[in-house]
C-alpha positions in Angstrom: -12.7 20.4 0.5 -9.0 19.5 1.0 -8.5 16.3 -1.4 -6.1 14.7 1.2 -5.7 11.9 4.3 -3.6 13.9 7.2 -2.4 12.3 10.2 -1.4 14.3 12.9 0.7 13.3 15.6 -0.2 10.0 16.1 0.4 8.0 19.0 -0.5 4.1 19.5 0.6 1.4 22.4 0.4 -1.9 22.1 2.0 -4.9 24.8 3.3 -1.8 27.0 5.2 -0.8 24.1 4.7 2.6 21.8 4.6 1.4 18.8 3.4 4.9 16.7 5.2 7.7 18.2 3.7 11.3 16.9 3.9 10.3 13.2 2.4 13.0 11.2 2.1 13.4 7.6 -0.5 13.9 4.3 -0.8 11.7 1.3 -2.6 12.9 -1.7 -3.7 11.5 -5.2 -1.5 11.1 -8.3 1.7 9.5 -5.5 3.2 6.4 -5.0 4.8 6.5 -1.1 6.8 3.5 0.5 6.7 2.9 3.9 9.8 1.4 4.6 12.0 0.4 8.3 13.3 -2.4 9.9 11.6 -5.4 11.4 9.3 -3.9 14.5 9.3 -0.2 13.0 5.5 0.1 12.8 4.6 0.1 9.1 2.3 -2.3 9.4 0.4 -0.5 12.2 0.6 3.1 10.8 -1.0 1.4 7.6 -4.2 0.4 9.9 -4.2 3.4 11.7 -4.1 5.4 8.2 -6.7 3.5 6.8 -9.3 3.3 9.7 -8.4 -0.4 11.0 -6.9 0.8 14.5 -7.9 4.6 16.1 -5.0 6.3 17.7 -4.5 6.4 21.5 -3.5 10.5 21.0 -3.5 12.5 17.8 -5.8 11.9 14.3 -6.3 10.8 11.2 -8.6 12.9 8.9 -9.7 12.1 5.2 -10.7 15.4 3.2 -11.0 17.1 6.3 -13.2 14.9 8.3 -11.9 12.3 11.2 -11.6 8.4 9.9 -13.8 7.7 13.0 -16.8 10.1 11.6 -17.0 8.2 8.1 -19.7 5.8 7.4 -18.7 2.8 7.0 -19.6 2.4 3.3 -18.5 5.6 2.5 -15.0 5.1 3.7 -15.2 1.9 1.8 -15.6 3.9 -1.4 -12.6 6.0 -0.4 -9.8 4.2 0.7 -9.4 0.3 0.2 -6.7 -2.1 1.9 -4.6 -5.0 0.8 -3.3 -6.6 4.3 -0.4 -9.2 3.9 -2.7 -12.3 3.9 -6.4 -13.1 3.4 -7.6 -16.2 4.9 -10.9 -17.5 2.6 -12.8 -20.3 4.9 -14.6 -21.4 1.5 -13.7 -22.3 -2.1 -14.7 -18.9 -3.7 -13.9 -18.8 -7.7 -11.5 -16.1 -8.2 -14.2 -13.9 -10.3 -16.2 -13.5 -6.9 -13.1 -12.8 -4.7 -12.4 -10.0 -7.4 -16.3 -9.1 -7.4 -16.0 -8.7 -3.6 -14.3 -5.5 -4.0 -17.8 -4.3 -5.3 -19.4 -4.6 -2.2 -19.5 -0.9 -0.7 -21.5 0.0 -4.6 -24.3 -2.5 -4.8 -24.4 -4.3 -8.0 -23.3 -1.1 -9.9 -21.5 -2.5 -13.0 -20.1 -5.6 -11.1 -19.2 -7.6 -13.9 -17.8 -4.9 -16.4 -15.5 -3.9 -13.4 -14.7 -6.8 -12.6 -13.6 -8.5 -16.2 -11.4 -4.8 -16.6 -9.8 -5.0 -13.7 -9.3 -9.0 -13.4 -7.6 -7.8 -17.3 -5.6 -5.1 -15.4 -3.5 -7.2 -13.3 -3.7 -10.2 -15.2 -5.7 -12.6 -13.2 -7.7 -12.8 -16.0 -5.7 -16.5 -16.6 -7.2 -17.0 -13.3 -10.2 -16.7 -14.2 -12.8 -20.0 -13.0 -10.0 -21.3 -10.5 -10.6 -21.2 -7.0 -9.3 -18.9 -5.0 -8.2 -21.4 -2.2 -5.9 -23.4 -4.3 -4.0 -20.7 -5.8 -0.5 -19.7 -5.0 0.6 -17.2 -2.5 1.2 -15.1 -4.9 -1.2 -15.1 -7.0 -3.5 -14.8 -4.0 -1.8 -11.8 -3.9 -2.6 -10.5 -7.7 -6.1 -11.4 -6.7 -6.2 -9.6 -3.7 -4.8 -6.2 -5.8 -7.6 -6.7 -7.9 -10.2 -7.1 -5.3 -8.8 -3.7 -3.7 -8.5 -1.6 -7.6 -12.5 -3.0 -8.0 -12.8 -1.7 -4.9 -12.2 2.4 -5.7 -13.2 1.7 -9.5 -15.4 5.1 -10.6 -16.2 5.3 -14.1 -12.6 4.7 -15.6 -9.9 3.8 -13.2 -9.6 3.3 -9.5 -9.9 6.6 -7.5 -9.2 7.4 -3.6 -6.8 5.8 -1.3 -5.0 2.1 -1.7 -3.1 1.1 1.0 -1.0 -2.3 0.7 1.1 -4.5 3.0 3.6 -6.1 1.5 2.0 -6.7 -1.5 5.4 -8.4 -3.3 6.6 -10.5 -0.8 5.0 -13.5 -2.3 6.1 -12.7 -6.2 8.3 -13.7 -8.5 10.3 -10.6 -10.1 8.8 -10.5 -13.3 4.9 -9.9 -10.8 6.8 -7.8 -8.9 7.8 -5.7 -11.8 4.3 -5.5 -13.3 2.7 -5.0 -9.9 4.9 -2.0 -9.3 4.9 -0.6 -12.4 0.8 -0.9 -12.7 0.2 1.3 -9.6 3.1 4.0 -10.8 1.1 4.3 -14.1 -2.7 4.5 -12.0 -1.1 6.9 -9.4 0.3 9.3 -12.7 -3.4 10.0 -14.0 -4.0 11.5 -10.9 -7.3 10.6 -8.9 -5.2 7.8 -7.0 -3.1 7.8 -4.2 -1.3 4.5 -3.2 0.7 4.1 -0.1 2.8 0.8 0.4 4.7 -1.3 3.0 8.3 -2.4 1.0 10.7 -4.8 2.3 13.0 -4.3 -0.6 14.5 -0.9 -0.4 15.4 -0.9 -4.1 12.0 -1.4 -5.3 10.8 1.3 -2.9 13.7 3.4 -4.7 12.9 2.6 -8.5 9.0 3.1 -7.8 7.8 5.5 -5.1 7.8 8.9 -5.2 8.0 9.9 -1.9 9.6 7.3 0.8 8.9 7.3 4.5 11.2 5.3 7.0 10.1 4.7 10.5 12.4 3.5 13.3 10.3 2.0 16.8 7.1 4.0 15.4 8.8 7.2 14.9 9.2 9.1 11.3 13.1 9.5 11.2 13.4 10.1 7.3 10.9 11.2 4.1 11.4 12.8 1.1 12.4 11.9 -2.5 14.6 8.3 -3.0 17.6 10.3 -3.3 17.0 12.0 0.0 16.1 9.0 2.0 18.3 5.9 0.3 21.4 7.2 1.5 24.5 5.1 3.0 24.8 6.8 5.9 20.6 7.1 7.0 20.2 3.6 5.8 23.1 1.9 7.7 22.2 4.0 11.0 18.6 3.0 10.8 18.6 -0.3 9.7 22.1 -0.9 11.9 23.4 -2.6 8.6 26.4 -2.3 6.2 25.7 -1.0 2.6 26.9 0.8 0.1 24.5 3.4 -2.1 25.0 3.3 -5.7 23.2 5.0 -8.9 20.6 2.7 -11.1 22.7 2.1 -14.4 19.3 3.2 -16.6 16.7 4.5 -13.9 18.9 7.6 -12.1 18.0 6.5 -8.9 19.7 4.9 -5.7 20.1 1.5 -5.7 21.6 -0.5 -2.5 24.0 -2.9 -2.1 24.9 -5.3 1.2 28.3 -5.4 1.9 29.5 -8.9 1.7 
């Protein structure tokens, strides 16, 4: 069995407006890949459509060789799991359950020894007894990683697919930092494959190993951070001046507006 998610040729409208335009592309375990593009671009929709959330007017999205659509339910849930930008919580859940939540899709199979390691993991072990509701946005968001690594947890470590929106928009840098640098080290053992929506091209540079830019739903650039955070693709994609340096310690692009 092919060990991969495939999308091929995807094509999605939305308002009268294509918003995926014959995207195609595989992701497998042991990556890191950014989604990056300007406002409108479509990561946020190719995201759902990769993970199951939205089905794709043309083309199709297959996980190990089988179409998203044709999964059960549960067993998709033990696959792939999906951190959105914001999850609304109607009641005052303690942050342990939130966590716990991610669970769901195994029964009661070790709940709580899961749950304590992974609330450890990301360090919302502080959190620990608080409710969810009256945390900051982003510590919702550390809560909401957890939830999602509890989610593909299999003996170990998390294993499968982890797609996340945005998931540092709400930190501070040091979070940001540890957040990043957490789902580099997971994706390096090898069984997990995460696939994130960035905002901030330089963190998309210093952490992913493969970057994908879309532009009004269609793949325009992928390939290695040196292939893709170029001057000239960035400022013709993104219609913005910048300049494209070298990291000082790191040996990859970093980006700088021009003033």
């Amino acid at each position: 069995m092919d060990n991969a998610l495939t999308a091929n040729a995807l094509r999605l409208t939305a308002g009268g407006r294509r918003v995926i335009d014959g995207v195609s592309l595989t992701l497998r375990p042991g990556e890191m890949v950014a989604l990056i593009g300007p406002n409108g671009a479509g990561k946020s929709t190719l995201l759902r459509l990769l993970s199951g959330f939205l089905s794709p007017e043309q083309g199709s999205c297959e996980l190990n060789g089988q179409p998203l659509g044709q999964w059960p339910a549960g067993a998709l849930s033990r696959q792939r799991a999906v951190m959105l930008q914001q999850t609304q919580l109607r009641f005052h859940w303690p942050v342990e359950e939130v966590v716990a939540m991610g669970r769901a899709p195994w029964g009661k199979s070790a709940e709580r020894e899961i749950t304590r390691s992974v609330m450890a993991l990301t360090g919302c072990d502080a959190l620990s007894g608080r409710s969810y509701a009256a945390l900051s946005g982003g510590e919702q968001q550390r809560v909401q990683l957890a939830r999602s690594l509890a989610q593909l947890w299999v003996d170990e470590g998390p294993q499968g697919w982890l797609f996340l929106d945005e998931p540092t928009s709400a930190l501070d840098l040091y979070h940001q930092q540890q957040l990043l640098r957490l789902l580099k080290t997971l994706t390096q053992r090898g069984n997990l494959h995460v696939c994130v929506v960035l905002h901030d091209l330089n963190l998309a540079a210093l952490w992913a190993d493969r970057i994908l830019l879309l532009h009004q739903g269609r793949l325009v650039a992928q390939g290695a951070p040196q292939e893709v955070i170029q001057t000239e693709i960035i400022t013709k994609w993104y219609n913005a001046e910048v300049l494209v340096d070298n990291h000082p310690t790191a040996g990859v692009p970093h980006l700088f507006l021009v003033g």
